[in-house]
C-alpha positions in Angstrom: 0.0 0.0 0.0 0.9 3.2 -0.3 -0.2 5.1 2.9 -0.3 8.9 3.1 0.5 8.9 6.8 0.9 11.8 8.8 3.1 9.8 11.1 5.5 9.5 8.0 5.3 13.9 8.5 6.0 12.9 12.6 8.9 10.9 11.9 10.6 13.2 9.6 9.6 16.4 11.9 11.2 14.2 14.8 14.7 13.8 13.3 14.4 17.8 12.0 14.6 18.4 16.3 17.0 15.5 17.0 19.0 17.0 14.2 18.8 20.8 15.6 19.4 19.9 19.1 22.1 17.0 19.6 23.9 17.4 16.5 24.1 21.3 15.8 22.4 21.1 12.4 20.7 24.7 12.8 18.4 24.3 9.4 17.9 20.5 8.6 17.6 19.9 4.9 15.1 16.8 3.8 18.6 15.1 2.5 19.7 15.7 6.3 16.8 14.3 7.5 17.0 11.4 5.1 20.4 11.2 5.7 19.8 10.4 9.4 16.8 8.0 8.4 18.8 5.8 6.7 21.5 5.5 9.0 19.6 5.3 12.0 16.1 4.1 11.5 15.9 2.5 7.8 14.2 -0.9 8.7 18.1 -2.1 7.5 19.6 -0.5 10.4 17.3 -0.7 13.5 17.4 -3.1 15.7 14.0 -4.6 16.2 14.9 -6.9 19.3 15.7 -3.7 21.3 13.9 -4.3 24.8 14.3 -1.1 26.0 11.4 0.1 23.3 9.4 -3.2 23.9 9.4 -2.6 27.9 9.0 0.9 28.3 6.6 1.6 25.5 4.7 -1.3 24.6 4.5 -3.3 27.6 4.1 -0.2 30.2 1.3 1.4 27.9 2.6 4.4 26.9 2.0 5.6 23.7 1.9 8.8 22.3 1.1 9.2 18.5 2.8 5.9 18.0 1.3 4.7 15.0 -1.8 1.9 15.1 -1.5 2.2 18.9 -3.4 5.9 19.7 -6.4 3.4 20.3 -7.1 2.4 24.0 -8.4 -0.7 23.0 -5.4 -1.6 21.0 -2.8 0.0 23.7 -4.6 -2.2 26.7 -4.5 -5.8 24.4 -0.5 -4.4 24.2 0.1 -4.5 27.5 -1.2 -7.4 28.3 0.3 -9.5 25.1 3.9 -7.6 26.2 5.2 -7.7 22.3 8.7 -9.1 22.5 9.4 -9.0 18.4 7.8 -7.1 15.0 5.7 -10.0 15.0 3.9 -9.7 18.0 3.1 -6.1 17.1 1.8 -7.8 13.9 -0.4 -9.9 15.8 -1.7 -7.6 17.6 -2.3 -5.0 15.0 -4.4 -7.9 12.9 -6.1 -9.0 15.7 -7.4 -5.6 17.3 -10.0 -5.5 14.1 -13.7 -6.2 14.3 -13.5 -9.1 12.6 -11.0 -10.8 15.5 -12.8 -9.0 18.7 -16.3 -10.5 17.5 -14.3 -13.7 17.5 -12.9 -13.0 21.0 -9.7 -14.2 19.4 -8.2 -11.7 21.8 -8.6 -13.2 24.4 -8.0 -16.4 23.4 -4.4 -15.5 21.7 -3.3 -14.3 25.4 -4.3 -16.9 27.0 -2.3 -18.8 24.6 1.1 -16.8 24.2 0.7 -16.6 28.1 0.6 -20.3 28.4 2.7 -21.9 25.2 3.1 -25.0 26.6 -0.5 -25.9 26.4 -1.1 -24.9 22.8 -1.9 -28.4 20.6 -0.8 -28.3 17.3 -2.2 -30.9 14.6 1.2 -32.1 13.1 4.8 -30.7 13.2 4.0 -29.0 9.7 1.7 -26.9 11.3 3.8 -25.9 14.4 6.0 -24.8 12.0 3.8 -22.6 10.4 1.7 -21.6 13.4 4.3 -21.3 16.5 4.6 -17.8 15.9 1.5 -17.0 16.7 0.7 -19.6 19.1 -1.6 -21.9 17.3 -3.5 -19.5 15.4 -4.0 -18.7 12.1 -3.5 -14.4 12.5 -2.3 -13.8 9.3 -3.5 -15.1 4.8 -0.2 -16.2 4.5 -0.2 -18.9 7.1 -3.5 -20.7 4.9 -1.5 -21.0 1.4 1.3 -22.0 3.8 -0.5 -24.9 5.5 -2.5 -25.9 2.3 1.2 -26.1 0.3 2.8 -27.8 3.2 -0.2 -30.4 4.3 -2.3 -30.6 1.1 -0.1 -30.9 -1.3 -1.1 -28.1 -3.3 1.6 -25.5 -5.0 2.2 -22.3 -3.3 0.2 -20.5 -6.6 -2.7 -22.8 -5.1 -2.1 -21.8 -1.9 -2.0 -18.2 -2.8 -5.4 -19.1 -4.8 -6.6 -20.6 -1.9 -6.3 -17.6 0.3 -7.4 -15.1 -2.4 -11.0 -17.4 -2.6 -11.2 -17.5 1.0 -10.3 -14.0 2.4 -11.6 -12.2 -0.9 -15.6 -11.5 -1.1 -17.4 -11.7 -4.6 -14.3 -13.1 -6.5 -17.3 -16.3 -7.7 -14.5 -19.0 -7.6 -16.7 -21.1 -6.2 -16.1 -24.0 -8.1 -12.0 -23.4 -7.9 -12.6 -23.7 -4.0 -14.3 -27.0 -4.3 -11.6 -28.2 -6.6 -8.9 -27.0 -4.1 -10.6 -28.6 -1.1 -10.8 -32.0 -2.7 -6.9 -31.3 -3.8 -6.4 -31.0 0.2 -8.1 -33.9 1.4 -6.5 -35.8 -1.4 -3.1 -34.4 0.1 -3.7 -34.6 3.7 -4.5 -38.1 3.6 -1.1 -38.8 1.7 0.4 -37.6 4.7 -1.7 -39.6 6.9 -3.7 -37.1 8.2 -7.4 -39.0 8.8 -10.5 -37.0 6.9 -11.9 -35.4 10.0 -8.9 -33.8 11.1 -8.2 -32.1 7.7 -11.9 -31.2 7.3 -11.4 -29.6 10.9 -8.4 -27.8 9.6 -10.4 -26.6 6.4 -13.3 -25.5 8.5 -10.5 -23.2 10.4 -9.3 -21.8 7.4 -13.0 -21.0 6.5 -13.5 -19.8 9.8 -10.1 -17.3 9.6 -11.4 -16.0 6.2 -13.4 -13.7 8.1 -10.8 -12.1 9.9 -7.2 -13.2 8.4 -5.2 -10.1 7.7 -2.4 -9.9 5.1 1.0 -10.6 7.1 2.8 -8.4 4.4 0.4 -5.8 5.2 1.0 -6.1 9.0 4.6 -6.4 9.3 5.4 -3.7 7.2 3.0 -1.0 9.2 4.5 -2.7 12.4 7.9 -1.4 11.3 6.5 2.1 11.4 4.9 1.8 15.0 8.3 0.4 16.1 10.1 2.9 14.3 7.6 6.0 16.5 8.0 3.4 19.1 12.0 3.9 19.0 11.9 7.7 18.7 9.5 8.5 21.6 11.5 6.0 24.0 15.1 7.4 22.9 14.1 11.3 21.9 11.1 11.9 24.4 10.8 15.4 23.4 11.4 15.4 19.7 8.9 12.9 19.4 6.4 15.3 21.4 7.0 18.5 19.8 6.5 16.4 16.3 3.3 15.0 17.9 2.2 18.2 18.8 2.7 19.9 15.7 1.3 17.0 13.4 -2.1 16.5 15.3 -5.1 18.1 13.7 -6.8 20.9 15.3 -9.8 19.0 16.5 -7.1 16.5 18.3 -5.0 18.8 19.7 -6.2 19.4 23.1 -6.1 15.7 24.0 -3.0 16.0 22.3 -1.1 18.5 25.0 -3.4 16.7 27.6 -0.9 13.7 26.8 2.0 15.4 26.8 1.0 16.6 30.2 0.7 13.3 31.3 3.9 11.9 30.7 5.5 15.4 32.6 5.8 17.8 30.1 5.2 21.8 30.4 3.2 24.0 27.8 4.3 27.1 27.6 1.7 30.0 26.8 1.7 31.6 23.3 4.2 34.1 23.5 5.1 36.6 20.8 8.7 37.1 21.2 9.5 33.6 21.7 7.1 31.3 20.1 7.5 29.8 16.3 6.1 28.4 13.4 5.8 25.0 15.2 6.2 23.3 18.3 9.7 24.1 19.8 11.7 22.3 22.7 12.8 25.3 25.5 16.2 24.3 26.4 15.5 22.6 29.8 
């Protein structure tokens, strides 16, 4: 996808301050600020295991502007699923969706990622596939995945198989019944007895109504880690960008947040204030 995100404006205004106030750049040019990007927080370059971010942001709740997570639902499900990697932020992002809630697979993916050891898989194939996730099928890609690596059928199927399944109105109705007989045909080659790869079909059936595109979720979950990063490591940059970016009819609640996590508005003033939201020096 191609987003028009104001976060992308967040980020950018973010490493303008960072730029201005820790490395002397008085005026930061866009190749400055892309300079910085791409040696700092280009997907390349970050480190997305970095607990600091996970613990202080993620798992103690506190988000400001931090891209899919200005939601109270979606910050609350984050504390209590404590992401560790991008693909728990995946999860999470796919699963906070009406779809998922009706489904109260919420609930049921803590109780699973809090308890691993009790999750049941149907065959080492679809550990392998699942494990990430703790049993469940979160994301499209995990069906063509399962119905290449059980059923036998190519990963085109598979990817056929998802597109029938997640997409409404396509009218492939009678590819769907030639797939599912392809994946009995292949299960059972792999001893897998009728009723336990009809159960399996059923789930992905059952996941078509929610199942999110994994390619979707772990790229956007890149850019909440990325605000993520910024707001634990440059508290105020990230603010003043925050501040500035948020639309008028946000932007009380806006300095209500920054209040919240300690930080001091200063009245207008017309010797001292800018263009945008500034940083004082203490």
């Amino acid at each position: 996808d191609i987003l028009g995100l104001s976060t992308l404006e967040m980020i950018e205004s973010a490493i303008g301050h960072i730029l201005k106030r820790h490395q002397g750049v008085e005026n930061p040019t866009f190749d400055d600020i892309k300079k910085y990007y791409d040696g700092v927080l280009h997907p390349d370059k970050l480190d997305f295991d970095d607990s600091k971010v996970y613990n202080n942001i993620f798992h103690k709740g506190k988000f400001a502007g931090v891209f899919q997570f200005t939601n109270a639902g979606a910050q609350r499900l984050a504390r209590r699923v404590k992401p560790r990697d991008i693909i728990d932020i995946s999860a999470i992002t796919s699963i906070y969706r009406p779809g998922p809630l009706a489904a109260n697979v919420h609930e049921e993916y803590v109780e699973a990622k809090e308890h691993p050891q009790y999750v049941a898989y149907l065959s080492d194939e679809v550990q392998e596939v699942t494990q990430e996730t703790f049993g469940f099928l979160i994301f499209q890609e995990q069906i063509a995945l399962l119905a290449h690596k059980l059923g036998g059928l190519t990963l085109d199927e598979g990817n056929m198989l998802r597109k029938v399944l997640t997409k409404k109105g396509t009218g492939k109705d009678s590819v769907k019944h030639q797939l599912h007989a392809k994946f009995l045909e292949g299960c059972a080659a792999k001893n897998i007895d009728r009723a336990s790869a009809q159960a399996l079909w059923d789930k992905f059936e059952y996941f078509s109504g929610y199942g999110f595109n994994k390619s979707h979720a772990v790229s956007y979950s890149i850019i909440s880690f990325q605000c993520a990063w910024l707001w634990n490591y440059y508290p105020a940059e990230w603010m003043a960008a925050f501040l500035d970016k948020e639309p008028e009819s946000r932007k009380e609640k806006a300095i209500n947040i920054a209040k919240k996590f300690g930080f001091d508005i200063e009245p207008l003033d017309v010797n001292k204030s800018g263009t945008v939201w500034e940083i004082s020096d203490d």
